[in-house]
N, C-alpha and C positions, 0 to 999 in steps of 0.2 A: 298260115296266119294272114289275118286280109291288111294290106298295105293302106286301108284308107285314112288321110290324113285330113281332118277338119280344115277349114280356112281359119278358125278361133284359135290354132296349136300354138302360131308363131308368138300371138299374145299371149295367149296363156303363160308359156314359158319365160316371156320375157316379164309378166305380171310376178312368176314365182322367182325369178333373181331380184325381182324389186325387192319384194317382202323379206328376201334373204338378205337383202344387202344390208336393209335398213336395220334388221334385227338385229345383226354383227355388227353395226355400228352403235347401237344402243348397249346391245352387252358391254361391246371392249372398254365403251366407254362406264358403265357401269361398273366394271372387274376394276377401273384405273383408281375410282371413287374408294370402290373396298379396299383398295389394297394401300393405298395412301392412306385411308382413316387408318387402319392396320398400322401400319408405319409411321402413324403418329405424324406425318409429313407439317411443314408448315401451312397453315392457310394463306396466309399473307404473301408466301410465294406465288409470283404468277401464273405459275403451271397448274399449282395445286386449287387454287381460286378456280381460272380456267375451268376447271373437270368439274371444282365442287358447285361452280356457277351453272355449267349446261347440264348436268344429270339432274337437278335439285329438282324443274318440273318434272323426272320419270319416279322421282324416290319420293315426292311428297305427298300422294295419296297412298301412302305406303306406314308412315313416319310413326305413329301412334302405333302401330299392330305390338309390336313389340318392345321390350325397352333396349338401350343401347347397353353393351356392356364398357365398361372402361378399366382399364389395366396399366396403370404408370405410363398417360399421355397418349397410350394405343388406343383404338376404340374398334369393337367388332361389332359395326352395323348389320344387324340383323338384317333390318328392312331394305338395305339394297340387297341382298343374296334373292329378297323374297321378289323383289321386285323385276331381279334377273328371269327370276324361275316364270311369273305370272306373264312377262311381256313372252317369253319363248313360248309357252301356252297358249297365247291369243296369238304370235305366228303361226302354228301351228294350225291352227281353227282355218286362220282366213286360207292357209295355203291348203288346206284340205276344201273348203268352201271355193276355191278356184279350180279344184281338178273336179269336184262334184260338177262344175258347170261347163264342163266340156262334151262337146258333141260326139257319141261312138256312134258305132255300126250296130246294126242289126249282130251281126255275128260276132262281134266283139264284145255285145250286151251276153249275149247266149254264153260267150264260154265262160264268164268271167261269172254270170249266175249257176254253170252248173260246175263249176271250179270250188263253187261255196258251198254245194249239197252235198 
């Protein structure tokens, strides 16, 4: 196997913990949204404000897709689940769009096309 190492790797790699970081911190905070509505949590509490405050720009082009369901004070937000799933889907893209743009080898191209035939 050829040892060649781009000078583009150390970013790249460092480029794909970015987009991992970021997405994990948009889920958790996303999962905290759902499961508070879930839990019927108070809004007025600071914590629950807090979460429902910095998620509201990731769920809001989301909001209409579906309707809310509501159960005795619980509510099961659809549109954040949906919202989880579509931002992991565009990490996805871009982290696949960062390894397409890495420089290989001549023989690294070769085996990796006749790996695919």
């Amino acid at each position: 196997m050829d040892s060649y190492v781009a000078p583009s790797t150390k970013p790249l790699y460092r480029g794909t913990q970015i987009v991992w970081y970021i997405l994990g911190l948009i889920e958790a905070l996303l999962a905290f949204r759902f499961v508070l509505k879930l839990l019927g949590a108070n809004p007025g509490a600071g914590f629950t404000n807090l979460i429902y405050s910095v998620t509201y720009p990731f769920v809001a082009p989301f909001l209409s897709v579906f309707r809310i369901t509501q159960v005795s004070g619980s509510v099961l937000e659809w549109t954040t689940l949906l919202a989880m799933v579509v931002y992991w889907l565009v990490a996805l893209g871009i982290l696949k769009a960062l390894v397409m743009s890495r420089a290989v080898s001549t023989p690294q191209a070769a085996a990796k096309l006749e790996a695919k035939d």
